[in-house]
C-alpha positions as CSV (number, residue, x, y, z in Angstrom):
1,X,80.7,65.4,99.9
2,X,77.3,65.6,98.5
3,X,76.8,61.6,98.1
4,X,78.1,61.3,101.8
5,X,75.3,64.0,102.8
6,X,72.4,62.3,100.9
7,X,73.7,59.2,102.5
8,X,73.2,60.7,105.7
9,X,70.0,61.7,105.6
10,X,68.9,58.8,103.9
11,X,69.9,57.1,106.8
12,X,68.8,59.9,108.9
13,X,65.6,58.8,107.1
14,X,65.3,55.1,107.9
15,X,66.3,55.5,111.5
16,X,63.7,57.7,111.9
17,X,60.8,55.8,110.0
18,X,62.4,53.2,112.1
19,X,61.5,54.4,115.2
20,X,57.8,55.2,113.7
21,X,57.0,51.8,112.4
22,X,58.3,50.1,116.1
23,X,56.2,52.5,118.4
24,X,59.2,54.4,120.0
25,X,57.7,57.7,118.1
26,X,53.4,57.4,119.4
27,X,51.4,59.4,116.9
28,X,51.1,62.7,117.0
29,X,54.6,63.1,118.8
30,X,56.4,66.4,117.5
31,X,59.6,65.9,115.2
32,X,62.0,68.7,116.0
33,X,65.0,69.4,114.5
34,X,67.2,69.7,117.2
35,X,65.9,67.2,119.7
36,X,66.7,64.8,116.9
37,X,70.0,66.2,116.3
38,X,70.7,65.4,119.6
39,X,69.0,62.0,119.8
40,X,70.6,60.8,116.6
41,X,74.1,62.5,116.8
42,X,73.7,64.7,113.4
43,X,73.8,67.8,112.5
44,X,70.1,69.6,111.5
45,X,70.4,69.5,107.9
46,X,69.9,65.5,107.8
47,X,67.2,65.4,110.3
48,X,65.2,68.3,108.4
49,X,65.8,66.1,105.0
50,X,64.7,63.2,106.6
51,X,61.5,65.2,108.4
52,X,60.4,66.7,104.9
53,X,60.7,63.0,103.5
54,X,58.7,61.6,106.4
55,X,56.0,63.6,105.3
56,X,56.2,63.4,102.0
57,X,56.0,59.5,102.5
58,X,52.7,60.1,105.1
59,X,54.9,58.9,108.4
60,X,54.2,62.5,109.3
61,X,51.9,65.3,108.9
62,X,52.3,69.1,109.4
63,X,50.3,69.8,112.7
64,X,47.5,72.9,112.3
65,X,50.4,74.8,114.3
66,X,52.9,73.5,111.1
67,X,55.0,71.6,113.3
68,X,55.7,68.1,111.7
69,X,54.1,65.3,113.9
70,X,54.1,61.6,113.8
71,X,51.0,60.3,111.7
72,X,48.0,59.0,113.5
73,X,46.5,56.2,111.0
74,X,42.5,55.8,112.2
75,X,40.6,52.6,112.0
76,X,38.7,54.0,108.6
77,X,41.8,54.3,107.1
78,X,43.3,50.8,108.2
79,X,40.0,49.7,106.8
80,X,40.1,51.2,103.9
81,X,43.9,50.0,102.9
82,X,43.0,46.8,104.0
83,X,40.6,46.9,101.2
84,X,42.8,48.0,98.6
85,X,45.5,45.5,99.4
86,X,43.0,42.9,99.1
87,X,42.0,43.9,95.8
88,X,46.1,44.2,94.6
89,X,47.4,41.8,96.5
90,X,44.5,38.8,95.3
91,X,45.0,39.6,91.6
92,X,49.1,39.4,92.7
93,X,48.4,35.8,94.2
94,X,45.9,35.1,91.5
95,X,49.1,35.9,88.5
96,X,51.5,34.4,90.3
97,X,50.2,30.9,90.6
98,X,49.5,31.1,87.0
99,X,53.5,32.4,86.8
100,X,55.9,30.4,85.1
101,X,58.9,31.9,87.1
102,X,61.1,29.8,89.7
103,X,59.8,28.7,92.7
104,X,62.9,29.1,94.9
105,X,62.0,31.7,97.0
106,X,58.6,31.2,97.8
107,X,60.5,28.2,98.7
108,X,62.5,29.7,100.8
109,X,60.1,31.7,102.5
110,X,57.8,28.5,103.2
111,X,60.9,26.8,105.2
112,X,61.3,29.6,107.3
113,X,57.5,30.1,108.4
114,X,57.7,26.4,109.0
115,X,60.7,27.2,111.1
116,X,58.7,30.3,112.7
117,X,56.3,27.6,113.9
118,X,58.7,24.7,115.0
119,X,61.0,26.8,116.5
120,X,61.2,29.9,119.4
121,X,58.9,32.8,118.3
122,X,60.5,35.5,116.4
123,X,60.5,39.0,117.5
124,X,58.4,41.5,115.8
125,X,60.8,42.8,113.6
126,X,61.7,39.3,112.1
127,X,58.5,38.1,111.8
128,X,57.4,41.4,110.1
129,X,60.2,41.3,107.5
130,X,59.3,37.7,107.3
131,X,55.8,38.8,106.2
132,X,57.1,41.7,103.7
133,X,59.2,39.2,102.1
134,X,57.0,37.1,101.5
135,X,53.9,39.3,100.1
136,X,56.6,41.4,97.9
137,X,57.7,38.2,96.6
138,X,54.6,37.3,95.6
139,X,54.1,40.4,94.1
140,X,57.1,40.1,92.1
141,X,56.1,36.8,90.6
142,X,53.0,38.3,89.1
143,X,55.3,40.5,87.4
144,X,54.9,43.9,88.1
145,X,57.8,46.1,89.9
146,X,54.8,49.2,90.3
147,X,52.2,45.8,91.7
148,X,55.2,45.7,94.4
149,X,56.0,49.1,95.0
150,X,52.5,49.7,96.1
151,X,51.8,46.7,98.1
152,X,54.9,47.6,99.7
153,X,53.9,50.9,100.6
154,X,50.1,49.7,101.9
155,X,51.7,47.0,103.9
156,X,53.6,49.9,106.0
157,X,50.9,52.3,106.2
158,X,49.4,48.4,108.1
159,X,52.6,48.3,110.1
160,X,52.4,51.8,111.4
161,X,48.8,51.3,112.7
162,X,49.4,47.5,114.4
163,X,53.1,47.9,115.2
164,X,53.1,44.3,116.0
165,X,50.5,44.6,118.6
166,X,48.2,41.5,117.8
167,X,50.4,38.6,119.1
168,X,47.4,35.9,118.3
169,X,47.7,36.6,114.7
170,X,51.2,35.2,114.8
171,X,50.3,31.2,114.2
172,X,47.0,31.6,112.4
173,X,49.3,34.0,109.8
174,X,52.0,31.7,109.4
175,X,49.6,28.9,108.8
176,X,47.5,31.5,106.5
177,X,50.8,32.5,104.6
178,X,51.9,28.4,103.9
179,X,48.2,28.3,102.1
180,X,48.9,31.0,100.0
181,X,52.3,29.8,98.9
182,X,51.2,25.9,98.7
183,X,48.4,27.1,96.2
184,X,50.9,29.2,94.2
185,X,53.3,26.4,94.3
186,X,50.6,23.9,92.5
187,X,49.6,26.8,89.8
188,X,46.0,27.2,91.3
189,X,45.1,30.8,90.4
190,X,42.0,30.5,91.9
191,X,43.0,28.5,95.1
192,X,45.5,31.3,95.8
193,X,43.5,34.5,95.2
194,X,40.8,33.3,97.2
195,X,43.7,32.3,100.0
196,X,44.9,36.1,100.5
197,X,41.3,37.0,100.3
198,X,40.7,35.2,103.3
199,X,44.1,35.7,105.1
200,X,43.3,39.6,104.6
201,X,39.7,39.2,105.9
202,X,41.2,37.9,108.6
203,X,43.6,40.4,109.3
204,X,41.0,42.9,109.4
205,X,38.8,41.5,111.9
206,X,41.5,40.9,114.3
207,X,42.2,44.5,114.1
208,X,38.3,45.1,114.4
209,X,38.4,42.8,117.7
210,X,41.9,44.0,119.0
211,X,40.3,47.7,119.0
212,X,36.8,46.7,120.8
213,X,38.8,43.8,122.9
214,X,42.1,45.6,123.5
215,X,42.6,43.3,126.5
C-alpha cells in the first residue's frame, strides 16, 4: 500500500509540474488541496505530497499569506541561469567532443532535428523533449551523472519562464543544435564549446527581444 501511495503522488507530482511547465498553471496561481483533488481525481494526501515537492523543487513558493503558489521566474533570474548553463553546459560540449564514448545517440538525435526541419513542425512538447535529450546527452558524454542532473534542472527552471513561447527560435535552434553535435562528432573540443556558447547567447537575446518586442 505504501509503494502504490508514493506512486501516486509521484504521479500526482508530474501531472502537476506538468501543467506548470506547459502554462495551464500562470505564475502566481494558488495550489489548493482540494481544487486539485477535484481536478485530478485524488484524494488530498497525494496532492499535498506533490504541493510540498513542488516547492521543494522551486515550481512553487509559499505566498507571504503561506499559501503555495505557482513560481514566477523574473528576467534577472532567466538571466542569471542562462549564465550558469553556459558556463556547465560549454565545458559539457567542450569534454564531450574530446569523449571517446559511442556516437549513437548524438546520432540519433541529429536525424531527428534533421527530420524536425524536413518535415511538419513539432509541437512544443516534442520539440522541447527533443532539446532535453539532446543537451542531457551531451552532458552524459562528458561524463558526469551530477553535470547532468544540474543542467537538467537549469534547463526547466528555462522552460518554466519561455513555456515554448518564442516560435522563431525553432529553426535557428535546430540548426544551432546540428553545430553543436557536428563539432562533437569530429572531436573539436574547442569548435563545440564555443558552439553552445553561442547557441546560449542566442537564446538569451531572443528572450531579451521577446520581452521588449512581445509582438
Amino acid at each position: 500500500m505504501a509503494d502504490a501511495a508514493q506512486t501516486l503522488g509521484t504521479s500526482t507530482f508530474e501531472r502537476m509540474k506538468a501543467m506548470i511547465l506547459d502554462g495551464t498553471l500562470e505564475p502566481g496561481l494558488p495550489l489548493r488541496e482540494k481544487s486539485f483533488a477535484d481536478r485530478l481525481g485524488v484524494s488530498r494526501t497525494p496532492v499535498r505530497e506533490a504541493i510540498s515537492q513542488l516547492v521543494s523543487e522551486g515550481f512553487a513558493e509559499r505566498a507571504p499569506s503561506g499559501t503555495p503558489v505557482v513560481s514566477s521566474i523574473s528576467l534577472a533570474d532567466i538571466m542569471e541561469i542562462l549564465h550558469v548553463r553556459s558556463l556547465l553546459e560549454c565545458e559539457a560540449a567542450r569534454k564531450a567532443a574530446a569523449s571517446n564514448a559511442k556516437l549513437d545517440e548524438l546520432l540519433s538525435l541529429r536525424a531527428k532535428t534533421v527530420d524536425f526541419l524536413d518535415g511538419s513542425r513539432p509541437n512544443p512538447e516534442a520539440h522541447f523533449a527533443l532539446d532535453v535529450q539532446l543537451h542531457l546527452a551531451i552532458a552524459r558524454r562528458a561524463g558526469s551523472r551530477l553535470l547532468a542532473e544540474l543542467i537538467e534542472s537549469l534547463k526547466v527552471k528555462t522552460r518554466m519562464y519561455d513555456q515554448g513561447s518564442i516560435p522563431e527560435r525553432f529553426e535557428p535552434g535546430c540548426h544551432e543544435h546540428l553545430a553543436i553535435i557536428d563539432a562533437i562528432v569530429d572531436g573539436a573540443p574547442e569548435n563545440a564549446a564555443e558552439a553552445m556558447r553561442l547557441h546560449l547567447k542566442k537564446v538569451r537575446e531572443s528572450i531579451i527581444s521577446h520581452i521588449n518586442h512581445p509582438f
